[in-house]
N, C-alpha and C positions, 0 to 999 in steps of 0.2 A: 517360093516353095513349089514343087513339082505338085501337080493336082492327077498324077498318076500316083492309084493303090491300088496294091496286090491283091488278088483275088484268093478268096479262100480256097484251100485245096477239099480235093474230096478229104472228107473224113478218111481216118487208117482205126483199126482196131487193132495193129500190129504192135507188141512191147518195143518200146523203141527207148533209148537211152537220148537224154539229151543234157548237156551240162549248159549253164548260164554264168560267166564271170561278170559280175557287174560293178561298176563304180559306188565308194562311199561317199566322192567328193560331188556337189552341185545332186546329193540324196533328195531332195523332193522332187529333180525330175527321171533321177534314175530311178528312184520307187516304183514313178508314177509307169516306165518304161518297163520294168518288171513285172509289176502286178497286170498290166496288159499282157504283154508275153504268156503268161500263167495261167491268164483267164481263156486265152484263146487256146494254148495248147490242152487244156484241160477239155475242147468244143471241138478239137478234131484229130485229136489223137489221144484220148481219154486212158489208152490203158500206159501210154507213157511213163518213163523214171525222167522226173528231171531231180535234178543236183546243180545247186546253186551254189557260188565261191562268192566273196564279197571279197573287194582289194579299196587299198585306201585313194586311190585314183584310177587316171585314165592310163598313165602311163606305165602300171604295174600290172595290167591287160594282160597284154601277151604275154608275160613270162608264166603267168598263173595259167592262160592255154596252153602253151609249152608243157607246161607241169602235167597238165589234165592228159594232155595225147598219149605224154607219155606212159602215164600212170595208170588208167583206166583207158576203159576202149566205147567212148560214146559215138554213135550215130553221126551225129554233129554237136558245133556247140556255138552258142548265141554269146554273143557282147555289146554289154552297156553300158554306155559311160554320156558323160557331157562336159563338152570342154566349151566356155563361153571366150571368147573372145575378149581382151580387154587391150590396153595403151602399148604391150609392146607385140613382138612375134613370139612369144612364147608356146600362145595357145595352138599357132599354126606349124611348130617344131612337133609340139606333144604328136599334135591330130596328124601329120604326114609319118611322125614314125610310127604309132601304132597302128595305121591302116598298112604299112610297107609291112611292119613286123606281121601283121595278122594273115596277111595274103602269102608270103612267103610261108608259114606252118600250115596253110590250107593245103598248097599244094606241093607241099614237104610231107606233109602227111596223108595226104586223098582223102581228107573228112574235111566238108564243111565249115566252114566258120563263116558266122554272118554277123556280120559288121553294122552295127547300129550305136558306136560310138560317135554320138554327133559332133560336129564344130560348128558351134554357132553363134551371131553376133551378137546376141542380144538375151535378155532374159525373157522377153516377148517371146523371142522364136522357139526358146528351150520350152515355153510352156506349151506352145500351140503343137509341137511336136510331141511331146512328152504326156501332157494332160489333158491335151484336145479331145472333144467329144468328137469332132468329124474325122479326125485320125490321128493314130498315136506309133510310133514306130517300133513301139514293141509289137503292138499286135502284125506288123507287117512281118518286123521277125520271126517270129513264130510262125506265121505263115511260108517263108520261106525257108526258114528251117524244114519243115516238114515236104513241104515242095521238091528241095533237093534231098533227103532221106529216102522217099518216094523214088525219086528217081535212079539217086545211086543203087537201089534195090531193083529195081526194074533193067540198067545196065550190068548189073553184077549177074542177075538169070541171064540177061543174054551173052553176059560173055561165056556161060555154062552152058550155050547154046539152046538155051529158050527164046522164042521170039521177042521180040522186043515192040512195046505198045510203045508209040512215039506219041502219045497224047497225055 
């Protein structure tokens, strides 16, 4: 595991729209990924809408972002799932197409999407990701959710020809 984490962004006071699709399948570590996510976005971007989708796995993700871009117009939108690794290549078919499908509507759409759909080998790993007290990747989502919201806001004045803070 990378012992690199995201740093908090300044707080926003800004209404910002943010949807969350998250996995039903491998639910006690996607709970544990969401209820993170939630706690943080509620600590630094308080006046936020989130809207949360629930899907019966990892691999019904993307269509349910597809749906969301289309349908509603959020800031960005956060995804979580956990696909554990078991005896065949299954789990490494699921986790390659929905990070292919997810990146391809990021920049099909020019909104965010932040990928916190993990693959991992073990149940050990989903927990210390998922329910770790020293880091959990929802809370990192969130954090980069916001990060990049932040910033496409800051790019979007400057294409309006406002200056542009590059911090």
């Amino acid at each position: 595991m990378s012992n690199y984490a995201s740093s908090r962004p300044r707080p926003t006071q800004d209404p910002i729209n943010i949807a969350i699709v998250a996995s039903l399948y491998n639910n006690q570590y996607v709970q544990g990924l969401l209820d993170a996510a939630r706690e943080e976005i509620e600590v630094i971007a308080p006046n936020a809408s989130v809207d949360v989708y629930r899907v019966p796995g990892a691999f019904e993700i993307p269509v349910c972002v597809e749906h969301v871009l289309r349908g509603s117009s959020p800031d960005a939108v956060i995804t979580l799932g956990v696909i554990i690794r078991g005896s065949t290549e299954h789990a490494d078919l699921v986790g390659a197409s929905v990070t292919d499908a997810l990146q391809q509507m990021a920049v099909r759409h020019c909104i965010p999407v932040i990928h916190e759909v993990l693959l991992v080998s073990s149940e050990e790993q989903a927990e210390e990701r998922c329910l770790g007290a020293t880091i959990n990747r929802g809370t990192e989502a969130a954090q980069t959710c916001v990060k990049m919201i932040n910033l496409f806001g800051k790019m979007k004045a400057s294409f309006a020809g406002e200056p542009l803070d590059h911090a």
